[in-house]
Each structure stands twice: as C-alpha cells, then as structure tokens.
ZAGUKE-324249 format. One record per residue (C-alpha): x, y, z. Coordinates in steps of 0.02 Angstrom, whole numbers, padded with zeros to 5 digits, always signed. Example, Ala and Ser with C-alpha at 12.3 -4.5 7.8 and 13.67 -1.06 7.14 Angstrom:
BEGIN
+00615-00225+00390;+00684-00053+00357;
//
This chain:
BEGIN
+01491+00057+00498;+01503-00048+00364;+01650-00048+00214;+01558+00046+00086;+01550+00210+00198;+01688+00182+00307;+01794+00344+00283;+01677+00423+00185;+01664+00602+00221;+01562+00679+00327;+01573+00549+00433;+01416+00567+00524;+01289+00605+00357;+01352+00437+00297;+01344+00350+00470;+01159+00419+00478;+01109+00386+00304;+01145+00194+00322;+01044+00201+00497;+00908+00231+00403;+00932+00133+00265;+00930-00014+00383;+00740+00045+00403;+00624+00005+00255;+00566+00188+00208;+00450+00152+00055;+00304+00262+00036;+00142+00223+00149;+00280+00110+00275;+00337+00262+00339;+00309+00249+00525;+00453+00137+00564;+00570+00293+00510;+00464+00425+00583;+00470+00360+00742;+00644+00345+00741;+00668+00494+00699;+00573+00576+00834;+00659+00444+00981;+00837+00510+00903;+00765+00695+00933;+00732+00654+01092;+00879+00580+01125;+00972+00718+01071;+00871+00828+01206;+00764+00903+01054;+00592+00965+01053;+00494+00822+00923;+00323+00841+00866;+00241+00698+00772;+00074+00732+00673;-00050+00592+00602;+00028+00584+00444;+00178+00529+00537;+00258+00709+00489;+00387+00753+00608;+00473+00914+00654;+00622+00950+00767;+00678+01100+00835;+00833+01150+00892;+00875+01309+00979;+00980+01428+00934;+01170+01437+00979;+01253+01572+01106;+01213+01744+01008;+01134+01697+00878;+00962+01696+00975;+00866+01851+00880;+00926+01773+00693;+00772+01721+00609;+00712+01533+00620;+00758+01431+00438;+00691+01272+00414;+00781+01125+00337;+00677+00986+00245;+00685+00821+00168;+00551+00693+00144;+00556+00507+00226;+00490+00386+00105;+00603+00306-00048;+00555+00236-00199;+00548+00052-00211;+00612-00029-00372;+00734-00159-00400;+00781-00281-00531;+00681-00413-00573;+00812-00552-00523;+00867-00458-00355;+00773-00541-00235;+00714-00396-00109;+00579-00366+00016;+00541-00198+00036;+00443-00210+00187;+00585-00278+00284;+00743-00298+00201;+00864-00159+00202;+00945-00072+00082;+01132-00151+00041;+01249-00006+00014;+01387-00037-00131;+01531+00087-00142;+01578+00094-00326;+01715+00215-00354;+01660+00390-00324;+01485+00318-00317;+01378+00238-00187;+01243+00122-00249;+01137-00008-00173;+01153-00182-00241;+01008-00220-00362;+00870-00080-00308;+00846+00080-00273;+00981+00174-00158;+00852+00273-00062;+00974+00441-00093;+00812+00522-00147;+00779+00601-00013;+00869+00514+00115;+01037+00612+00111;+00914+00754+00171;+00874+00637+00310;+01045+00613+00355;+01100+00798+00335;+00962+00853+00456;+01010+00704+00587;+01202+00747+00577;+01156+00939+00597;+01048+00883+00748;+01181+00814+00839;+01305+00910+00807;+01347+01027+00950;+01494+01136+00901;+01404+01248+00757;+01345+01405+00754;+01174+01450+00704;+00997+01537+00731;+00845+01425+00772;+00835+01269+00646;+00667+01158+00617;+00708+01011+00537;+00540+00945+00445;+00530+00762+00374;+00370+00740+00247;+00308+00560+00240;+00227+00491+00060;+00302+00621-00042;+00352+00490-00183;+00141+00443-00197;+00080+00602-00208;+00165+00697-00096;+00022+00679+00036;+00137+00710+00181;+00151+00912+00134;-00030+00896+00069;-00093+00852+00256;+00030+00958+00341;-00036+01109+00462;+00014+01287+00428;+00051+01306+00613;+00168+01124+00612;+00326+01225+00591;+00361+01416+00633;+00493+01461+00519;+00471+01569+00364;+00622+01528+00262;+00618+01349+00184;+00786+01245+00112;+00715+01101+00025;+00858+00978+00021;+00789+00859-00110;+00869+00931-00258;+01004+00815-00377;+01122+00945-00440;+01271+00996-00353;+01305+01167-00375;+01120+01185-00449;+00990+01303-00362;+00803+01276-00385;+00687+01397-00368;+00543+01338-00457;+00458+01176-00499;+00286+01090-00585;+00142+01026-00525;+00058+00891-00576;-00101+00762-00603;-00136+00591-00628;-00241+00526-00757;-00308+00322-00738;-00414+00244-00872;-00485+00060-00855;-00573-00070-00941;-00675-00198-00873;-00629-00372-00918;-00716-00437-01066;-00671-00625-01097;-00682-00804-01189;-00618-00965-01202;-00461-00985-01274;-00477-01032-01455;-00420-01211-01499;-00233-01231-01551;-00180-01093-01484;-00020-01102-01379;+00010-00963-01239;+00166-00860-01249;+00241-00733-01128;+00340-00574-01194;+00434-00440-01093;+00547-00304-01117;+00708-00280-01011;+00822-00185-00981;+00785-00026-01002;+00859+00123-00900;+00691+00197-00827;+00713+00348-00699;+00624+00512-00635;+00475+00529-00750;+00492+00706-00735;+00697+00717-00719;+00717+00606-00867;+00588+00644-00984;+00676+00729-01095;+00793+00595-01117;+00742+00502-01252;+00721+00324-01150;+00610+00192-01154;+00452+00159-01109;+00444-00036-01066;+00231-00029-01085;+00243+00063-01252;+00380-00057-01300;+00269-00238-01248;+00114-00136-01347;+00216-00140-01458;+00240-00315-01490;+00076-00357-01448;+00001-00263-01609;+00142-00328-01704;+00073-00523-01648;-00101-00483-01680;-00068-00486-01845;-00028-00683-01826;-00194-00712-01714;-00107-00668-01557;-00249-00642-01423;-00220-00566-01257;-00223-00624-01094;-00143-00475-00973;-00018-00352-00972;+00066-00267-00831;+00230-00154-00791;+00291+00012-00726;+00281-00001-00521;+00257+00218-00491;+00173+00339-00563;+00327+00447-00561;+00449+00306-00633;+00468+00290-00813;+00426+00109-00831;+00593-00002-00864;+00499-00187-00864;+00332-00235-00932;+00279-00405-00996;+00121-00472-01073;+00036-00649-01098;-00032-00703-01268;-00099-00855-01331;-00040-00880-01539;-00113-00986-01661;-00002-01141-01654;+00036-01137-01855;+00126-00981-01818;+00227-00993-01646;+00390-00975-01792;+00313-00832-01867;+00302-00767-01682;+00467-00795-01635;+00533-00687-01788;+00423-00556-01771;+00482-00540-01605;+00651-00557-01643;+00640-00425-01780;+00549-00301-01672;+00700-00330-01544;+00832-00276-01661;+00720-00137-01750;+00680-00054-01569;+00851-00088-01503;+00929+00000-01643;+00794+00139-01607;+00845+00169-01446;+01052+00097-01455;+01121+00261-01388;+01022+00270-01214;+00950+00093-01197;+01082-00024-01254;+01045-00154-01134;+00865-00160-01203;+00789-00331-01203;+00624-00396-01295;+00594-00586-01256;+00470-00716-01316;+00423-00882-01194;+00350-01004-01256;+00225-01099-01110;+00161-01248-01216;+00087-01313-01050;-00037-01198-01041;-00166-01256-01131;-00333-01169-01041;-00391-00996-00979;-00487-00867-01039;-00425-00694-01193;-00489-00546-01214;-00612-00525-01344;-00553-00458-01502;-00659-00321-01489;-00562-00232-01320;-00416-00308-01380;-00405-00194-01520;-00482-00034-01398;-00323-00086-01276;-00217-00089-01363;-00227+00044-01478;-00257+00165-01344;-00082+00104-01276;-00041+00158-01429;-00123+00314-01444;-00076+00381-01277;+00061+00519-01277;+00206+00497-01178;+00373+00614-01173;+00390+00789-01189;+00248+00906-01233;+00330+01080-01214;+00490+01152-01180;+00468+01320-01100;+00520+01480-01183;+00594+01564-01036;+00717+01452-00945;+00826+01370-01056;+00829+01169-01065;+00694+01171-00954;+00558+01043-00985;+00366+01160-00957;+00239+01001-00976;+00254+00818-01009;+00160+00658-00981;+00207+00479-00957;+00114+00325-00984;+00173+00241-00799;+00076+00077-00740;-00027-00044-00829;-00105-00172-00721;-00212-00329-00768;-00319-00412-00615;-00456-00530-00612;-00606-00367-00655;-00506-00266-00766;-00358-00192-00858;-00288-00008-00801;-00165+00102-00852;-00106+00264-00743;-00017+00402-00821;+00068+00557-00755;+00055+00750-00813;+00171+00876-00772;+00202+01061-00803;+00259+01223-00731;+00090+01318-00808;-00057+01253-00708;-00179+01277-00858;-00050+01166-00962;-00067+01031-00836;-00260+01032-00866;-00233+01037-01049;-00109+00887-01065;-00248+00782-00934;-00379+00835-01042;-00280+00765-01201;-00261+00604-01094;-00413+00564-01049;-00499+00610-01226;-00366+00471-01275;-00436+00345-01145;-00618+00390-01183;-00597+00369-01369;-00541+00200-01340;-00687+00175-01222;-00597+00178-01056;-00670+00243-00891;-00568+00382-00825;-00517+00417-00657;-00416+00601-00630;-00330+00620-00469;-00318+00805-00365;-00140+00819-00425;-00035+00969-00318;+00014+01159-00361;+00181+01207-00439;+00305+01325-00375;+00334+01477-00450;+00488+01575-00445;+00539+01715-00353;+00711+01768-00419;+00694+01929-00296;+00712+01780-00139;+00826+01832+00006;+00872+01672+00037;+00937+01663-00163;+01020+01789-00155;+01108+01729+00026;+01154+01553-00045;+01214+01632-00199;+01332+01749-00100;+01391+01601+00022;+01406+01471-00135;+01525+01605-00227;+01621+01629-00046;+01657+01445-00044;+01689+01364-00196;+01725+01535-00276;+01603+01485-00435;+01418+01534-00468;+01282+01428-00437;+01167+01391-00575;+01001+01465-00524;+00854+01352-00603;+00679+01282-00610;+00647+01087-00616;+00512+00960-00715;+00474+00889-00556;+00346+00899-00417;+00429+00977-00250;+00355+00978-00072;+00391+01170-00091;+00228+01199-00208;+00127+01143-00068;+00216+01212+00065;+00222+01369-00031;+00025+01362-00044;-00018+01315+00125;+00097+01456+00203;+00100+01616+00077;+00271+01699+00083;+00367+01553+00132;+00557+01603+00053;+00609+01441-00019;+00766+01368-00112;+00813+01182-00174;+00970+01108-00180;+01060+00947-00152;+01204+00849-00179;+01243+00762-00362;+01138+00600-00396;+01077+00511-00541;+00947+00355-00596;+00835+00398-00457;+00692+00310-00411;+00788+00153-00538;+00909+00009-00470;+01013+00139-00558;+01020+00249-00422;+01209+00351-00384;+01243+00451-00263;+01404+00548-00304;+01523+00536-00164;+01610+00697-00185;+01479+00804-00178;+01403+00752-00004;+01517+00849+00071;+01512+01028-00021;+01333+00989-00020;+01357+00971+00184;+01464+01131+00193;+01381+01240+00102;+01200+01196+00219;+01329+01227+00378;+01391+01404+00301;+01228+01453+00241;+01153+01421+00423;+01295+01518+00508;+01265+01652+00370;+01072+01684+00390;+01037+01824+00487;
//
C-alpha cells in the first residue's frame, strides 16, 4: 500500500483500486484486467464467467437468510480513459497509473486517474471479499470498451447475468441519483489529401494551443471551455491572411473528451514571419481574455522551424474547404431540456482532427436524451461536412435511457439515503452515455439506478476523486444491499 492511500478509508476499495491501477485498463487493452478479475473471483471461491468481449460476471451467493431476496446486480465498466499531459512522459500500454494524494483529493500525477469507472471496480472487488455482510444474491458485472463506444454492453448476452435490478456505479455525484441518460452518435468527415510543393520563401511554423481544461464532452459541455481544434482553426484562418499554407493539423485523443491540445503546421511567407508572430500573439490575448474565467491557463504558441525548408501544403483550394468547415462545425450546447432543470437535452462536440499521409479527418460527437434530436444534430453535422466537401462517415451510436421515476429500486435508495445521511438525494438525468441504455434495451424491465462517489475532470489529467465521499458512497451500496428485499 503505498502513501497516497495508506489510511484512506475503506481500506480495502482503496487497496483494490490501486491493484488495478497497477494494470493498464485503457479501452481495447482490456484483457489484462479482465482476467484478473476473474482469477481474484476465483480466488475468492466465486462463480466467474468470462465472455469474448472479455465481459466478466461474478456471482456471489446469498448470505444465511437472505436466500429468497431477489438477485441485484452491481456494475462498473473496466476500461479508463487515457490522456495525459503533453510533457508527462507515460505509456499507457504498460505503465501504471501513479496515485497522488492531494488533500481531500486523490489524483494521478500528470494523466488521467482512472476513477472513471474504476472505483466501481474496486467497490465490487471489496464487496466480493468481504465475508461478514449481509445480503441477497449479488452479480457483479464489469463491461470492457465502454469509454469507445461502449461496445462491451453492446456485445453483451441477455442471458450473461440473471438479475433484474441494475446499480450502475459509474455516476460522479455524491448524493446524486441518475435515472436517466442520452444516447448518442458519431459523426466523421474526411478529406483526401490534396497537395504541392511548398512555395519558395516560405518558412514552416508550428502553432498549438495549451492548456486548456478539457473534460467529459457530455459532463462538461455546458461549461463554457475550450475547444483546443476550434482554438488552432482559429489561428490558422487568422495566418491565411499573411499566406500561411497548411501542412496538418491534429488534436483531441477521444471522441468523448473535449479536446484540451491541438497544434498545426504552416509554412508563412518569409516577409511576414513578424506579422505572424503578432497575429498570434494578439489572438492569444484576445481568446485568453475570451475564455479568462474557465481557461486561465490557456496557451496559444507560435515555433518557428527555419530548418525546414521542403515538403509538400495543401492546396489553397481545400485549405479554405478545411478550414472553414472547422469553422462552421457546431460545437457546445444545442438544447437544454424543458423538463429537468439544468439538464443539458442535445449537444455536439467537434473531438479529433487527425492529419496522415492520405487525408485529413475530423470526428465529432452528438448527444441527447430525445433519440430523434440525436438524428437531427448528426444530420446538421454532416450537412456541415458535406458543404465543405467532406466524405462522411456516421457511426451506429447507442440508445438512451429513459426514466422511470415509478422504479422500486428509486424509491429503495431514496428511503435508505434519507436513513443514513438523514438528507434527500437529488434524483436526476445526465448528458452522458450510460451502459444502462443498452442494458436497458437488451433486457426490457431491467430496474436501474446510477450513482457514485464525487469526482471531477474526468477523462482529463485533471481527474479528482474526492476522498470523502468514497466512503458514504461505500456505505450507502452496503445498506442498500442489506435493504433490498
């Protein structure tokens, strides 16, 4: 046990969760973690059943008496996101994650923490071993890929677990209760490369934006922070006015990460590398001033690589479609909804932008709680892309969830919530895709609830997990569990 959980409360969630953080967990490396789990099932004398999306479930009977209480299954996904800083240096296929106690946080040092969803992890491992409580029959599912798509509930068998009452742990609100949540699509657009020679005396430059804060592209949305590929747009546009001719851009890492880093290469007319440098510098003070109150640590740089004196730009002509459908392309907010208050109904953000040796891409992300909105705000997307004479590429996208505020499990975990903390919970929906909209699908009348312990920044080197609340969060999962009947 290392210092930065070492008395940390309960002892065995935090002993667990840095087990598996020792394991890299990103999305598609999953079976490293999935097999662990199922060799600590089976150490534990449980019942483990792996399927080929390395989806595990573990069963564990039911205490003395409390053998005829219906089955409740607990669940939590395995995979992280993987982002870090661009000076930490990291391998996420092998390093692990280096836990950081900060006050009444815990952090990782330079990346992602992996909280999301790996406190679930470590609640359902602790609750596993853990011989002394009293409760009915508990399956403990762990969903792989969830972070990429959620493919690990998309592939899952109706028959792979038995209960019918569902507690999705992979909620970031202490005290919150979710019972509802959107779905969402992708929506890719691409160019094929169109180049030339480098005009003479031009001299290559390389800009990028820092900095920024990032986060959940569906959890922050609404926020008001920046989007690092808008942002180096941006500046590109701004240069083209000087001569500035593109060679690649590329940022964002996830399609549901608001992108916090971007940078793009551009050869200038020599005569104006000055002229560059202002521009630059004036854009950096006129967006940072834009955005002071949630990005103050924004960053917009300007490199100049006088070296580089060959290679091939875009031709003006897709230059100009590029980059105006950067431009062009919503990103933010679309609709609030006019039944739950604060609650963000559809959105879209502009995630990825990559530049390889065929072509230039770009992958955004559409949300909403109204399935016919998510259609609308993909079909807004793509006219965008096709306009500027992009192929596009949709993806299948998954269901929402929608509420049932009639649930007997609400109105259980309400009851035990007011029992222990003697406060209401706050019962809402969330602008973010859940496993429980495909579980939900694939097995009609699943009762299913959402809750978690208090994080924030996720899926950013941001990341907190908010010490305190592990263990309410722990409690109430323990009295809930003894409660169901």
């Amino acid at each position: 046990m290392s210092k930065a959980i070492e008395g940390l409360k309960p002892e065995r969630v935090f002993y667990y969760f840095e087990e598996i953080n020792k394991i890299p967990r990103g999305s598609k490396n999953e079976k490293a973690i999935s097999n662990y789990i199922v060799a600590t099932a089976k150490k534990m004398g449980l019942e483990a059943k792996q399927d080929k999306s390395l989806n595990v479930v573990v069963r564990k009977p039911a205490t003395a008496g409390r053998e005829n209480v219906k089955s409740i299954c607990l669940q939590g996904h395995l995979d992280m996101v993987c982002e870090k800083n661009n000076d930490t240096v990291h391998d996420f296929l092998k390093d692990p994650i280096t836990l950081v106690r900060d006050g009444n946080f815990l952090r990782a040092a330079g990346t992602t923490l992996g909280a999301d969803n790996g406190i679930a992890v470590a609640t359902n491992l602790a609750i596993m071993e853990d011989k002394t409580l009293e409760h009915g029959p508990v399956e403990f599912l762990f969903t792989t890929d969830e972070e990429m798509g959620l493919n690990g509930a998309n592939n899952l068998d109706a028959d792979f677990i038995q209960s019918r009452t569902l507690l999705n742990l992979d909620s970031e609100e202490e005290g919150d209760l979710f019972v509802g949540c959107s779905g969402g699509k992708n929506t890719t657009g691409w160019w094929a490369l169109d180049t030339e020679t480098v005009p003479a005396k031009h001299t290559a430059v390389v800009l990028a934006v820092k900095g920024l804060r990032g986060g959940h592209s569906g959890l922050e949305i609404d926020k008001g922070r920046g989007n690092a590929l808008k942002i180096v747009n941006r500046v590109v546009i701004a240069l083209s006015g000087l001569g500035a001719r593109l060679v690649s851009m590329n940022g964002g890492n996830k399609s549901n990460a608001i992108p916090r880093e971007a940078d793009a290469v551009v050869f200038v007319p020599a005569k104006n590398i000055d002229a560059a440098k202002a521009c630059v510098a004036e854009l950096n003070s006129t967006i940072h001033a834009e955005l002071a109150t949630v990005e103050p640590d924004l960053s917009i740089s300007i490199e100049v690589k006088p070296r580089v004196k060959s290679g091939k730009v875009l031709k003006k002509k897709l230059q100009k479609k590029i980059t105006q459908t950067l431009s062009a392309l919503p990103h933010g907010v679309l609709k609030m909804s006019a039944d739950i208050k604060d609650l963000v109904e559809s959105s879209t953000n502009v995630a990825i932008v990559t530049t390889d040796k065929k072509r230039i891409s770009v992958i955004t992300s559409q949300r909403s709680s109204v399935a016919s909105e998510i259609l609308d705000a993909c079909d807004m997307v793509a006219s965008v892309l096709d306009l500027g004479g992009a192929v596009v590429e949709p993806s299948e996208g998954y269901p929402g969830w929608k509420p049932n505020l009639d649930s007997a499990i609400l109105k259980l975990a309400r009851e035990t919530y007011k029992k222990l903390y003697g406060t209401d919970t706050n019962v809402k929906a969330i602008h973010a895709g859940l496993e429980c909209g495909i579980i939900g699908e694939k097995i009609p009348g699943m009762d299913m609830l959402s809750f978690g312990p208090t994080m924030e920044g996720v899926h950013s080197p941001d990341e907190k997990l908010h010490i305190d609340t592990v263990e309410r969060f722990y409690t109430y999962v323990l009295a809930i569990l003894k409660n169901i009947n």
